[in-house]
C-alpha beads as a LAMMPS data file, in Angstrom:
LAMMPS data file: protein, C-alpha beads

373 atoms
372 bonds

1 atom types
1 bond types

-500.0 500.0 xlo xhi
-500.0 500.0 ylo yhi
-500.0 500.0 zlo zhi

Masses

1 110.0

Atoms # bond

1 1 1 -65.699 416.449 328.310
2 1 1 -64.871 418.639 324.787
3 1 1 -67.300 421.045 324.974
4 1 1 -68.503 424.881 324.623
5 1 1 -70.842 425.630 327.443
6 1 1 -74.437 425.850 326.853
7 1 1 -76.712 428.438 328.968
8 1 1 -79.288 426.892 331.702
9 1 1 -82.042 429.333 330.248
10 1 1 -81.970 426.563 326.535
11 1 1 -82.825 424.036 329.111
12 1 1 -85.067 425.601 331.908
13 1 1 -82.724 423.661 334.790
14 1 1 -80.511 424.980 337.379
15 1 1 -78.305 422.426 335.569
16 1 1 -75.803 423.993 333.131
17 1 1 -73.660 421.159 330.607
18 1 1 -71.183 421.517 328.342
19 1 1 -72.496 420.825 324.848
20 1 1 -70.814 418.532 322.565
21 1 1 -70.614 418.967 319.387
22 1 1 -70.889 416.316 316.325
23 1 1 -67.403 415.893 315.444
24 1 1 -66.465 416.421 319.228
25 1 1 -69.272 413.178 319.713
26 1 1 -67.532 410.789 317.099
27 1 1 -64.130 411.555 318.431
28 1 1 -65.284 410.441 321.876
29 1 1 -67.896 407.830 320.533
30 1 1 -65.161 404.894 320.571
31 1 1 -67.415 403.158 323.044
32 1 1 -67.486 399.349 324.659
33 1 1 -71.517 400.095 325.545
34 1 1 -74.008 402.696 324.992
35 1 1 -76.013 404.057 327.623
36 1 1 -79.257 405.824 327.634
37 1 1 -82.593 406.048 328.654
38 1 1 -85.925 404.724 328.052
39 1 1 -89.366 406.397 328.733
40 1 1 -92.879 405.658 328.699
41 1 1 -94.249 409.673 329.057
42 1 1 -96.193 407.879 332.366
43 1 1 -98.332 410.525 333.320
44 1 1 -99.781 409.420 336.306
45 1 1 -102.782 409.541 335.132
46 1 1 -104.713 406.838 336.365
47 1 1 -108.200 408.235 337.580
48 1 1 -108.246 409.700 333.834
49 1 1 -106.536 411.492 331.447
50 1 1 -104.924 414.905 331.724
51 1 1 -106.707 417.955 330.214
52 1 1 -104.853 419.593 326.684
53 1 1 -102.697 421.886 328.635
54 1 1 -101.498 419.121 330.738
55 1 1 -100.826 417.193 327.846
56 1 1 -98.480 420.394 326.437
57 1 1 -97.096 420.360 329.759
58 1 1 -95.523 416.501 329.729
59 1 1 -94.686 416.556 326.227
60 1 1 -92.431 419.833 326.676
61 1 1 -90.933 417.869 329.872
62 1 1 -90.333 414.756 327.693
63 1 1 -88.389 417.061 325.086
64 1 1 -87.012 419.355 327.107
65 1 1 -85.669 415.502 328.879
66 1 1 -84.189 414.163 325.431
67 1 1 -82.520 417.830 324.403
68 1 1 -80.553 417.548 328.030
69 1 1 -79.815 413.995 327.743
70 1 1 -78.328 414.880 324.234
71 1 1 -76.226 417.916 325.965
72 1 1 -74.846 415.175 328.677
73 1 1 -73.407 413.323 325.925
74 1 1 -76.023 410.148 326.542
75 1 1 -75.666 407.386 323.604
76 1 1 -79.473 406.356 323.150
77 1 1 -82.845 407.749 324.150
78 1 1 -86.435 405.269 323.434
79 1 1 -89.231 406.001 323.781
80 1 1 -92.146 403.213 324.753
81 1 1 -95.638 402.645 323.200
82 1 1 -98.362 402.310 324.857
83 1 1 -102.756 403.075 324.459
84 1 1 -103.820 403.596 328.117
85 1 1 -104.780 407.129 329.983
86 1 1 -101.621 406.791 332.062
87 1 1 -99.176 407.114 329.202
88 1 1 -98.547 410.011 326.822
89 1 1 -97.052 407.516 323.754
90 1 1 -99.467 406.072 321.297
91 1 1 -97.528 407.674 318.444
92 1 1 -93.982 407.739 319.164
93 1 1 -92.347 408.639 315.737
94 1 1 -94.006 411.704 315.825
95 1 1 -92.469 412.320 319.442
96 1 1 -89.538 411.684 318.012
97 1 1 -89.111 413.696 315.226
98 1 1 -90.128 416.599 317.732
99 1 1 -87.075 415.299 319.516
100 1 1 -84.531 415.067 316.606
101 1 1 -85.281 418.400 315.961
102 1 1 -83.863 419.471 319.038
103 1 1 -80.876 417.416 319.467
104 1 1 -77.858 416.805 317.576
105 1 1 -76.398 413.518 318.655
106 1 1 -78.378 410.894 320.107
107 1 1 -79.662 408.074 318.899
108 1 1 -83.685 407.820 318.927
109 1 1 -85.431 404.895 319.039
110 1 1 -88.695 403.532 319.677
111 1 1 -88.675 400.958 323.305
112 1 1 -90.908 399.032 322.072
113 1 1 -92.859 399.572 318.468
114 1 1 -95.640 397.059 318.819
115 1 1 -95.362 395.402 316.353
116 1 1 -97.961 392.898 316.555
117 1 1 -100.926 395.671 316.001
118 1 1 -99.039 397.837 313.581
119 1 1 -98.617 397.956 310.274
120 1 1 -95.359 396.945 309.100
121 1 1 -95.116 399.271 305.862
122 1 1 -96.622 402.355 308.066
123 1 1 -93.638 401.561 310.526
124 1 1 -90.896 401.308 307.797
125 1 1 -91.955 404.596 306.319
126 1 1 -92.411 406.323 309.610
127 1 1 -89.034 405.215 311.352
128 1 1 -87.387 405.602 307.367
129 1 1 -88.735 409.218 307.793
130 1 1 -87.364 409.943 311.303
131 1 1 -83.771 408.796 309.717
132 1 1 -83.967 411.298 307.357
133 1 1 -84.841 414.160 309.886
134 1 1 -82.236 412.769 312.815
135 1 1 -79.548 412.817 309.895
136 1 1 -79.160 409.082 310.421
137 1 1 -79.891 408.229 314.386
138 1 1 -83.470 406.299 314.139
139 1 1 -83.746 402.761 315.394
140 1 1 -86.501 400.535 315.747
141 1 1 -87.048 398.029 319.037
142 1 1 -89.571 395.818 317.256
143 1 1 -91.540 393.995 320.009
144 1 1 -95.326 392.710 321.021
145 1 1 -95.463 394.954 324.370
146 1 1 -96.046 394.247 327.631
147 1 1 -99.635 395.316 327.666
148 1 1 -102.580 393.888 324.949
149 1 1 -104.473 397.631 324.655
150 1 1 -103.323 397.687 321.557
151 1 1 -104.961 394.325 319.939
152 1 1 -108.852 395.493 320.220
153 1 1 -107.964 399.027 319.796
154 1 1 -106.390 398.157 315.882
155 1 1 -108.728 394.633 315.277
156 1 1 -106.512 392.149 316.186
157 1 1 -107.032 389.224 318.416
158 1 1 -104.657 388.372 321.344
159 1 1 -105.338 385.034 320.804
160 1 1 -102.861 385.385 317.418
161 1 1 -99.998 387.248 320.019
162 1 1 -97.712 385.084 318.392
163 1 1 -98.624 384.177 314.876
164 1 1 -98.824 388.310 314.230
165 1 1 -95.511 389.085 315.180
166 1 1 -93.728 386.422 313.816
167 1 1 -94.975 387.275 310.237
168 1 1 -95.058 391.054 311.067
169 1 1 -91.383 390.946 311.713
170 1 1 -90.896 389.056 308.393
171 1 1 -92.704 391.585 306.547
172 1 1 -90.748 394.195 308.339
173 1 1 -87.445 392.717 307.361
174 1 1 -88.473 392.145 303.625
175 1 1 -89.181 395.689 303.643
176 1 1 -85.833 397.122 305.322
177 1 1 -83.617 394.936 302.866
178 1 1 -85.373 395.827 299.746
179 1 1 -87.020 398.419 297.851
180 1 1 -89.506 396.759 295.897
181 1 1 -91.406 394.051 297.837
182 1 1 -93.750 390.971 297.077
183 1 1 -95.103 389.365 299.818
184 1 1 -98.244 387.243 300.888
185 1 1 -99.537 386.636 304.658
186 1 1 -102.785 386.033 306.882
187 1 1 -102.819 389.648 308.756
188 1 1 -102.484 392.055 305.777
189 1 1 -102.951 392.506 301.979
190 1 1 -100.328 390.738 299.837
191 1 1 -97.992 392.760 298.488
192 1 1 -97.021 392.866 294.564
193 1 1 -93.826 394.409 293.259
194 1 1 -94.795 397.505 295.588
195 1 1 -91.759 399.820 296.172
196 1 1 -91.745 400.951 299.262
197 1 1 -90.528 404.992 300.371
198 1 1 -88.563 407.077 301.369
199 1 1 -85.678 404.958 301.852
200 1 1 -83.676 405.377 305.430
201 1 1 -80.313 407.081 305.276
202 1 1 -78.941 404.413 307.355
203 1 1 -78.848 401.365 305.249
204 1 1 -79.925 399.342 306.383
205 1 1 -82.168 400.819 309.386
206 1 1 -81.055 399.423 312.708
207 1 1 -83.729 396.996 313.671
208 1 1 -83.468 395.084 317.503
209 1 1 -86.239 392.580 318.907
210 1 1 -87.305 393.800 322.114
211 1 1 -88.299 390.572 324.657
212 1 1 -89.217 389.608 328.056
213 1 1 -88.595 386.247 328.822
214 1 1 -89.835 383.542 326.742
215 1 1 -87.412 381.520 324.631
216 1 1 -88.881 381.387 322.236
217 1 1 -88.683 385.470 321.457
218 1 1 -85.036 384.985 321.939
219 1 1 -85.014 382.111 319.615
220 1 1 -86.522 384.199 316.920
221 1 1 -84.370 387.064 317.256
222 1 1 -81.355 384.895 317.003
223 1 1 -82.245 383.227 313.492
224 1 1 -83.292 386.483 312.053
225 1 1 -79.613 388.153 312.869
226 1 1 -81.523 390.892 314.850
227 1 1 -79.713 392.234 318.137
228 1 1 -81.703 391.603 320.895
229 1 1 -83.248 394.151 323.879
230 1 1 -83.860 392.260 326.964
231 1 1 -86.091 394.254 329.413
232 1 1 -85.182 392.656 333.024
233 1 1 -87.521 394.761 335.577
234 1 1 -87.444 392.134 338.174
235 1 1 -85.894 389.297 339.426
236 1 1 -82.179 388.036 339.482
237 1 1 -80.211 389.071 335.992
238 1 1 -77.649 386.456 335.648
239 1 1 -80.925 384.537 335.045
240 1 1 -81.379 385.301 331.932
241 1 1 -77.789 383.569 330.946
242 1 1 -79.822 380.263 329.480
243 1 1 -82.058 382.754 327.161
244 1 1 -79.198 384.506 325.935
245 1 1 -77.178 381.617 325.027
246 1 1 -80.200 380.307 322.967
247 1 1 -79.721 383.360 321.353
248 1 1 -76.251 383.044 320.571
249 1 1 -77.005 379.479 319.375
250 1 1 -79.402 380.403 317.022
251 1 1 -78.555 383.103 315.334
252 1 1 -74.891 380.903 314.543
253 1 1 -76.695 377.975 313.498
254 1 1 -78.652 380.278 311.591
255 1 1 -75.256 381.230 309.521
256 1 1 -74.901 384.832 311.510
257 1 1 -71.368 385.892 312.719
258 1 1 -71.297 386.505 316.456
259 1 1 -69.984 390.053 316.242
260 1 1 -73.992 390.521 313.906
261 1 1 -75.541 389.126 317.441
262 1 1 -76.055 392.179 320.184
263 1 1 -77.505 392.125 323.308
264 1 1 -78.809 395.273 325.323
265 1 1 -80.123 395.580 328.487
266 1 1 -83.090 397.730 329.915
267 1 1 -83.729 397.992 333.576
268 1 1 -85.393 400.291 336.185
269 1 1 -82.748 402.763 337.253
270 1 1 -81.494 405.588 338.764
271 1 1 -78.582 407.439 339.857
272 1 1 -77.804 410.164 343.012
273 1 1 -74.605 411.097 344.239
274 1 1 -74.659 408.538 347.106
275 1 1 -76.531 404.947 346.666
276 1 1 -78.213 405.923 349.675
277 1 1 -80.019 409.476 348.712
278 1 1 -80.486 407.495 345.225
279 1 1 -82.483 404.276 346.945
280 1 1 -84.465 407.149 349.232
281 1 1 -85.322 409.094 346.487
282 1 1 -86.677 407.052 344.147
283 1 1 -89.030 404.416 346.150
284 1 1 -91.842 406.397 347.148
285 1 1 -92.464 407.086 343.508
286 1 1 -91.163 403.275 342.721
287 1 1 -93.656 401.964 345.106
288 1 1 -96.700 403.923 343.715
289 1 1 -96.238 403.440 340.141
290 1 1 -95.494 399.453 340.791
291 1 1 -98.333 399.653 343.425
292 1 1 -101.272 400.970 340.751
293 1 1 -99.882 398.432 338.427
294 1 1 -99.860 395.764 340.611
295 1 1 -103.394 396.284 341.573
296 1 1 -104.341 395.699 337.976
297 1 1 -102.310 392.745 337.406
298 1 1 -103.095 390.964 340.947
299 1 1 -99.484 391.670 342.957
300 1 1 -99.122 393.213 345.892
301 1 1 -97.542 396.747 346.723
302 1 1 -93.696 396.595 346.927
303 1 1 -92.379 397.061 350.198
304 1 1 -88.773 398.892 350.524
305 1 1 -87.580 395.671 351.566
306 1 1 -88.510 394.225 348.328
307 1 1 -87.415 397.380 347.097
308 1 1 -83.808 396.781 348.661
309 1 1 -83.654 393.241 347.348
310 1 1 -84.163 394.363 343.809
311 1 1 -81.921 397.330 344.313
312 1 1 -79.059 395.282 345.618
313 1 1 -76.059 393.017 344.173
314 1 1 -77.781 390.633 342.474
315 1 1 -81.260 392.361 341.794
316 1 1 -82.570 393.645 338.570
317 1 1 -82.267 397.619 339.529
318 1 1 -79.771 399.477 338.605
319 1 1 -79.937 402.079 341.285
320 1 1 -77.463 403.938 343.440
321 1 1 -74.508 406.310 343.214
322 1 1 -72.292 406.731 339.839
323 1 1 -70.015 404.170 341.452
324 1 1 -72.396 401.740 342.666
325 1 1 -74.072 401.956 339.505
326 1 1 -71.457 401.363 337.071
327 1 1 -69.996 398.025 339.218
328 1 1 -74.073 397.021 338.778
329 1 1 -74.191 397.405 335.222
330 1 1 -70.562 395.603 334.454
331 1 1 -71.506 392.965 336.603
332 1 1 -74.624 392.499 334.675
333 1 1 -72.731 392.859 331.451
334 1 1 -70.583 389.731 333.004
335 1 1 -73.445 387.311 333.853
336 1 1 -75.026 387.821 330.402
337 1 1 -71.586 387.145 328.552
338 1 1 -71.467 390.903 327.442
339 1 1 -73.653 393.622 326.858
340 1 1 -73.584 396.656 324.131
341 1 1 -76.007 398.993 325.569
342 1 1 -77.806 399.245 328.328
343 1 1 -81.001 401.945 329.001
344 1 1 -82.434 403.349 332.284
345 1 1 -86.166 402.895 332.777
346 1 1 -86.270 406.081 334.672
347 1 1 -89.859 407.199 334.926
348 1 1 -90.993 407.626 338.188
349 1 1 -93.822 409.951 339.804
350 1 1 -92.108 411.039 342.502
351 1 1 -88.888 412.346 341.227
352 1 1 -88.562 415.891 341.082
353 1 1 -87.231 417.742 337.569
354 1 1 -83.909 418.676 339.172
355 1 1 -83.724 415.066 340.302
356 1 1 -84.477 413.392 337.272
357 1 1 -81.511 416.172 335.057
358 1 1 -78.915 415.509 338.249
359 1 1 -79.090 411.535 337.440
360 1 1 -78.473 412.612 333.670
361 1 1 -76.200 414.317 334.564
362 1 1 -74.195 411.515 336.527
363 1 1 -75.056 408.836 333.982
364 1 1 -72.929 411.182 331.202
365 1 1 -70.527 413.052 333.472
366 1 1 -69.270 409.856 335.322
367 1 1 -71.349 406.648 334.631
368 1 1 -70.859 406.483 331.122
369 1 1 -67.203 407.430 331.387
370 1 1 -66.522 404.823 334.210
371 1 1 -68.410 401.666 332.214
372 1 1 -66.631 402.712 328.813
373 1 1 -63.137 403.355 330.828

Bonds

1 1 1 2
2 1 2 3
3 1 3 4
4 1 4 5
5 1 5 6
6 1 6 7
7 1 7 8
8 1 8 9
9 1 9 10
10 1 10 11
11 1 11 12
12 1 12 13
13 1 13 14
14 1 14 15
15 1 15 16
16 1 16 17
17 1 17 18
18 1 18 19
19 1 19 20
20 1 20 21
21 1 21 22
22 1 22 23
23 1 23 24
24 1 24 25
25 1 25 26
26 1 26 27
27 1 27 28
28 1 28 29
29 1 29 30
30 1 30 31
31 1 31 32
32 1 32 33
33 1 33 34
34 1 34 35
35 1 35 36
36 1 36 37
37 1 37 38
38 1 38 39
39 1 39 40
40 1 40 41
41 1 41 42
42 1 42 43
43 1 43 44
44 1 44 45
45 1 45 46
46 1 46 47
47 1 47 48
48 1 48 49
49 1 49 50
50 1 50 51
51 1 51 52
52 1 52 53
53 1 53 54
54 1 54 55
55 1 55 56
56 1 56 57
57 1 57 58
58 1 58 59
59 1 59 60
60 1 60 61
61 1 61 62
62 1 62 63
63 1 63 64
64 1 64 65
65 1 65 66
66 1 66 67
67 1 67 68
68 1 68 69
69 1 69 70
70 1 70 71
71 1 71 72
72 1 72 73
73 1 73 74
74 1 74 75
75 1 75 76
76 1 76 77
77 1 77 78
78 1 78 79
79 1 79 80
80 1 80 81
81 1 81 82
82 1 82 83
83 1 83 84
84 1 84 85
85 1 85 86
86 1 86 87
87 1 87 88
88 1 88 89
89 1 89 90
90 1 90 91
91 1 91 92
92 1 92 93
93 1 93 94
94 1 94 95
95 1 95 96
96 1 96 97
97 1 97 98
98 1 98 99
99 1 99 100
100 1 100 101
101 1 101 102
102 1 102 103
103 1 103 104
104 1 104 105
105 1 105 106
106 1 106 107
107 1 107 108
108 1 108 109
109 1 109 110
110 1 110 111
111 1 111 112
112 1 112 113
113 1 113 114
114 1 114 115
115 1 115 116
116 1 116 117
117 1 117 118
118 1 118 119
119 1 119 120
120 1 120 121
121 1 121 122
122 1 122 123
123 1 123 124
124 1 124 125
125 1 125 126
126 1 126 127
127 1 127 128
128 1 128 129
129 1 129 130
130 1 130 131
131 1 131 132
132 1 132 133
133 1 133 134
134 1 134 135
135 1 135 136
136 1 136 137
137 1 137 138
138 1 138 139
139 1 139 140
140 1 140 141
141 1 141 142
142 1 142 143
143 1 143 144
144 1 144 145
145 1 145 146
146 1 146 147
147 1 147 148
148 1 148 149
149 1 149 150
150 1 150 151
151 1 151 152
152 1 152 153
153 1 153 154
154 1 154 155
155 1 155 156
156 1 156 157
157 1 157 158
158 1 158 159
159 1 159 160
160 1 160 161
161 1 161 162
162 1 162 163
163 1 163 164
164 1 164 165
165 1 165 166
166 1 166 167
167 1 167 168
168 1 168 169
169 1 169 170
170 1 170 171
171 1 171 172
172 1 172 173
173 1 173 174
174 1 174 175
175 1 175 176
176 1 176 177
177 1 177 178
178 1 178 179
179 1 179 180
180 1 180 181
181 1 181 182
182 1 182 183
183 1 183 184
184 1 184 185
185 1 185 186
186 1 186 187
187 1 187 188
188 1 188 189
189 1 189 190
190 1 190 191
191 1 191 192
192 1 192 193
193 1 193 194
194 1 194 195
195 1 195 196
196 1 196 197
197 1 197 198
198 1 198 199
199 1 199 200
200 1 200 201
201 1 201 202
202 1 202 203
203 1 203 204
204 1 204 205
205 1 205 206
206 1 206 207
207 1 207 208
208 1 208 209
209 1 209 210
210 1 210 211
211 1 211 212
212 1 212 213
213 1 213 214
214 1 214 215
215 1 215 216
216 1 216 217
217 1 217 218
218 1 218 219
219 1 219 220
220 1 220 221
221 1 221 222
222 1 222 223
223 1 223 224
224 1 224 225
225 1 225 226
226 1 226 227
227 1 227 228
228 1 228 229
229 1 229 230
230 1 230 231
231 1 231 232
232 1 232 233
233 1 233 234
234 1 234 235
235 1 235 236
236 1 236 237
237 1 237 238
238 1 238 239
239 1 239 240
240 1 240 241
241 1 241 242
242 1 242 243
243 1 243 244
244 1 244 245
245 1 245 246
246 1 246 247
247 1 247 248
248 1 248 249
249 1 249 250
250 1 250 251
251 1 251 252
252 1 252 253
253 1 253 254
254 1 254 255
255 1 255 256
256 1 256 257
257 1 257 258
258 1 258 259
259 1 259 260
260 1 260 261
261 1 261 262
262 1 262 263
263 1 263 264
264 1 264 265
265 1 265 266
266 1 266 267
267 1 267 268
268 1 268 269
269 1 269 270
270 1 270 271
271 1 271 272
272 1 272 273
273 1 273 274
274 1 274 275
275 1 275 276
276 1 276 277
277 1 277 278
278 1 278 279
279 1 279 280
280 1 280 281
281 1 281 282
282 1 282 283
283 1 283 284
284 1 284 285
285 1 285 286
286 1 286 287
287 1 287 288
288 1 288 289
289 1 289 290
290 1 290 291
291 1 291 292
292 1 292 293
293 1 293 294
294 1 294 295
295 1 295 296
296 1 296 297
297 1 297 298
298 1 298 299
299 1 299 300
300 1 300 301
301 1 301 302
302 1 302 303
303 1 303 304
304 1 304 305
305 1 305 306
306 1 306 307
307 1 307 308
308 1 308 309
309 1 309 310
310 1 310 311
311 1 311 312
312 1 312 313
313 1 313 314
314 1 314 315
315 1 315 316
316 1 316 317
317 1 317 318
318 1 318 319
319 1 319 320
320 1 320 321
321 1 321 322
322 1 322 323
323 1 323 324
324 1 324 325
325 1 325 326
326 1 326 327
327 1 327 328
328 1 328 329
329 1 329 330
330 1 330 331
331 1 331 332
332 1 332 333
333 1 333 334
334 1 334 335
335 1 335 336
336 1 336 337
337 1 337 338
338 1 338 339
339 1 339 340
340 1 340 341
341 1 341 342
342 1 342 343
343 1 343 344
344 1 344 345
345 1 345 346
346 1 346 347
347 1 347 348
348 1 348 349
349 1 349 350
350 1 350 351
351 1 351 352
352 1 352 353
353 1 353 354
354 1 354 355
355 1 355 356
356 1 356 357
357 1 357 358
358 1 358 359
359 1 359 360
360 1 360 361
361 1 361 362
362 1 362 363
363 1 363 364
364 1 364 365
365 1 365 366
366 1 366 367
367 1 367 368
368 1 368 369
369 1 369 370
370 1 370 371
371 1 371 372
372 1 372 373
């Protein structure tokens, strides 16, 4: 990798990278797929929330996280939203901006924005705002989350989960493509000849639609032009073929040129230097993050045979050695007819700091190099 080497002491790791520089970056940036990471600052904090000090604690971590993933030479780094004591993330621009000041390259984006409960001119100016800090690396995954905390919490009813995005997004769009907006909906105060600031330095501001698996999402996403996140946590990939074609189909008969249509990919994930040590090292944190969750939602505790299922050939998890990993994430790329990015959901309680910078490390030292080869 170009580089000058960095000291460990910047980073607090027994982990020393090279660091690459900007122009070094955009040499080396002639890439088939980004790779990167996604985080939801999961705490662990289930039986309530952590005291101040803790809080300092996780959000250094989280930083300290993006900064080294930005040294390894990683493409992307989101960051999720969420409005429960487990989770560190109800305001993730502002996370964000911490982050941009500490990194150089990376692209930061939000995994997902939530959109549904949020104001669309607040998330224009706030993402417009973290452009201007990054220098131009601020992206928005627009989506309506995988948890409704966020509906009672800002006045909204769940029973409009639907109807809310669909003219959120709108708004959103009108917005990104134009300065001065008029606009009238049911959710919000029409809009007359309002300019709208500061203005993004990207123009326009990348904008994806995060979904899970309802057509319809995928539907919408195509005849807007957007590129699509697909968050696959469980399951069989290749399954998700049918959606993406709709996709495709859309957004064409929609009059948008296929090279406008992008499709990422966001999976639980992890990498060791053998798929063995990876697989043992990340289920016992895998089982009891899935296994509190699970309570809530009425599934049962994930055995490590369930565990293996997921974690093998034609499972969802992208999990195992650099090797391993990479064949994983091409042949995903393959049964979804192509892929541009694809992020690591890599939160996990019972990974160790050293653990969690070694599979950085791997995903930019070899993964990345071996996908993009």
């Amino acid at each position: 990798m170009l580089a000058k080497v960095i000291g460990c002491g910047l980073i607090k790791t027994e982990i020393c990278l090279p660091f690459v520089s900007r122009e070094d970056f955009n040499n080396f940036k002639k890439i088939i797929m980004e790779i990167g990471i996604d985080s939801f600052i999961a705490t662990g904090a289930y039986d309530g929330p952590l005291n101040p000090q803790e809080n300092v604690a996780a959000m250094e971590a989280l930083l300290s996280k993006i900064e080294f993933a930005d040294h390894a030479g990683l493409h992307v780094f989101g960051l999720g939203e969420h409005h429960r004591r487990e989770f560190l993330d109800e305001a993730p621009a502002v996370i964000l901006a911490a982050a941009a000041a500490r990194t150089q390259n990376i692209r930061l984006t939000s995994a997902v924005t939530v959109l549904s409960a949020a104001d669309p001119v607040r998330v224009f100016q706030e993402y417009a705002t973290l452009d201007i800090i990054s220098g131009g690396r601020a992206e928005i995954v627009a989506g309506r989350g995988s948890f409704i905390d966020a509906f009672p919490l800002f006045g909204f009813s769940t029973g409009d989960y639907d109807a809310l995005f669909e003219e959120k997004i709108a708004l959103l769009m009108a917005i990104r493509d134009n300065e001065t907006v008029s606009w009238k909906g049911k959710f919000r105060p029409e809009l007359k000849e309002q300019p709208v600031y500061p203005r993004p330095l990207q123009e326009p501001l990348p904008v994806w639609i995060g979904v899970g698996g309802t057509p319809q999402s995928f539907i919408r996403a195509g005849i807007l032009g957007l590129p699509l996140m697909v968050a696959v946590i469980g399951g069989e990939t290749h399954r998700f073929r049918q959606l993406i074609d709709l996709y495709y189909q859309a957004g064409e008969k929609a009059g948008h040129s296929r090279d406008k249509l992008k499709v990422g990919l966001h999976s639980l994930g992890y990498v060791a230097e053998t798929t063995q040590k990876a697989k043992d090292e990340y289920f016992p944190g895998y089982q009891e993050m899935m296994g509190k969750i699970g309570r809530e939602r009425g599934w049962s505790t994930p055995t490590r045979a369930m565990f293996e299922a997921q974690a093998g050939p034609m499972g969802a998890y992208v999990v195992g050695s650099p090797e391993e990993v990479t064949e994983k994430i091409l042949r995903h790329a393959e049964a979804l007819g192509g892929i541009s990015r694809f992020t690591f959901q890599m939160d996990n309680p019972g990974l160790k700091k050293v653990q969690v910078y070694k599979s950085i490390e791997l995903i930019g030292a070899k993964v990345i190099p071996f996908v993009n080869k």
